[in-house]
C-alpha positions as CSV (number, residue, x, y, z in Angstrom):
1,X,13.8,13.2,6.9
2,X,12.9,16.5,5.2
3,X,9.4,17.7,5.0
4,X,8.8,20.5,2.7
5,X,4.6,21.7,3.2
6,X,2.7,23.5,0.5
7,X,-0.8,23.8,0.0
8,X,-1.4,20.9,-2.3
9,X,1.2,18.3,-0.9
10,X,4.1,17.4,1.5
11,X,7.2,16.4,-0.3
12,X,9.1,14.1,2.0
13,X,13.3,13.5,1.0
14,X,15.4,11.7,2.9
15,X,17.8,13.9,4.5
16,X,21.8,14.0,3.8
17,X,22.5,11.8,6.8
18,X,20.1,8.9,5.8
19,X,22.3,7.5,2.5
20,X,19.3,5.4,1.6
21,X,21.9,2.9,-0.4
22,X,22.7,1.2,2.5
23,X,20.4,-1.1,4.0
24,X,20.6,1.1,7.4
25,X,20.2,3.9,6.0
26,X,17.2,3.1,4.3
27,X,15.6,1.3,7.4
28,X,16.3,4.4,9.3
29,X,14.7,6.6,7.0
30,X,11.4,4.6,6.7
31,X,11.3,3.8,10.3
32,X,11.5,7.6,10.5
33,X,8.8,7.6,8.1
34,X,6.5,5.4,9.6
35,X,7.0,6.9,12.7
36,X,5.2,10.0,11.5
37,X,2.9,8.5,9.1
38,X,0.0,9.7,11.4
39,X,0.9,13.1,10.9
40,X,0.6,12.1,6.9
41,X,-2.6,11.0,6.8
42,X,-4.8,13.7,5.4
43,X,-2.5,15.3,2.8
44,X,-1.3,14.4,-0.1
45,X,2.3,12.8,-0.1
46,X,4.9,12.9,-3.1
47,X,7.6,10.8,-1.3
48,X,10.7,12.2,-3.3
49,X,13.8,9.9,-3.9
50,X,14.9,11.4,-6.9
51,X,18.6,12.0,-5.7
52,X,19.1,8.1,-4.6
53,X,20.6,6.2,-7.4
54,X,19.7,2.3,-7.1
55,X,16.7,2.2,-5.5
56,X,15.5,-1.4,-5.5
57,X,11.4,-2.2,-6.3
58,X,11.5,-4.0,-3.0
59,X,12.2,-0.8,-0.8
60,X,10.1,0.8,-2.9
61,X,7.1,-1.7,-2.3
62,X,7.6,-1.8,1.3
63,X,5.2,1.9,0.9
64,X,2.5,0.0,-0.6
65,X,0.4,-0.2,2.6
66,X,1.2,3.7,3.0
67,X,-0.3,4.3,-0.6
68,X,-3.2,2.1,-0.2
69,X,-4.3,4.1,3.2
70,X,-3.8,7.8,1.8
71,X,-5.9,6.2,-1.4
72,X,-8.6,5.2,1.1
73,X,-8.4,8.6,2.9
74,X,-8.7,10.2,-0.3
75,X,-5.3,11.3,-0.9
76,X,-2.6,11.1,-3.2
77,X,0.6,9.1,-2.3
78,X,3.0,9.4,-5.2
79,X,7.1,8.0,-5.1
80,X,9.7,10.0,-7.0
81,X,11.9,7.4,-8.3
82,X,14.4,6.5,-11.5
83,X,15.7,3.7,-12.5
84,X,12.8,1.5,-11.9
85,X,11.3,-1.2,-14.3
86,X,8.3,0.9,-14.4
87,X,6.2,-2.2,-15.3
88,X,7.2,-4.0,-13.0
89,X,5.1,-1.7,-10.0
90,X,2.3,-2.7,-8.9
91,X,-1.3,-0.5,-9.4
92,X,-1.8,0.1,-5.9
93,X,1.5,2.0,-5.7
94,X,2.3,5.1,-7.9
95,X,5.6,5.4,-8.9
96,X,6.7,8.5,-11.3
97,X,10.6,9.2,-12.2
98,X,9.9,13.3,-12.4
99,X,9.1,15.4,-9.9
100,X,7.2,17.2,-12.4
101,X,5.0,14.4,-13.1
102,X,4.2,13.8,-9.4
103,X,2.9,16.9,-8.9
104,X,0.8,16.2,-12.2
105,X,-0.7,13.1,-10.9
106,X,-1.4,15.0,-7.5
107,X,-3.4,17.5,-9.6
108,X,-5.4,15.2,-11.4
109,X,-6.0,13.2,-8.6
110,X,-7.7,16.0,-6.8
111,X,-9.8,17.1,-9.9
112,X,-11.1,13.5,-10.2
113,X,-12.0,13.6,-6.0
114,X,-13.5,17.0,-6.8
115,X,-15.4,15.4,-9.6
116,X,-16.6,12.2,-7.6
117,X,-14.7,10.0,-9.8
């Protein structure tokens, strides 16, 4: 797992020895991630998958607890992922296939807190 800080988020990627399209591989990485989570839990998160092709909506559902948490600690938790039936997510879960547009939703997210909304 790669963490890379700023001031507004953590991006967290998988890193090149965790081929998230194997099932090992992907339990590795969110055990890895779990593992941590408490380190997580008053930032904002953009949880960046954007270089794994064929990620399934169940892997990326298994997060929904994670999301739901950093929601009730007021912070964002946002998935980088393509190649998703983008309809298909869930609201509790935010799921974005830029990188771009996760930073976006961090942004507004804040304002909104900032506002009281």
């Amino acid at each position: 797992m790669e963490i890379n800080k700023t001031d507004a988020y953590y991006q967290i990627l998988p890193s090149e020895n965790e081929v998230l399209s194997t099932e090992d591989g992907f339990q590795v990485f969110f055990n890895a991630f779990l593992k941590n989570n408490t380190n997580f839990k008053n930032v904002n998160i953009i949880l960046d998958f954007s270089k794994i092709i064929n990620i399934d909506l169940n892997k990326i559902l298994l997060f929904s607890p994670v999301s739901i948490e950093h929601k009730n600690n007021n912070k964002s938790f946002v998935i980088v992922c393509e190649g998703l039936e983008f309809d298909k997510i869930p609201d509790e879960i935010v799921v974005v296939p830029t990188f771009k547009e996760a930073e976006d939703i961090i942004e507004i997210e804040d304002i909104e807190r900032d506002l009281g909304m």
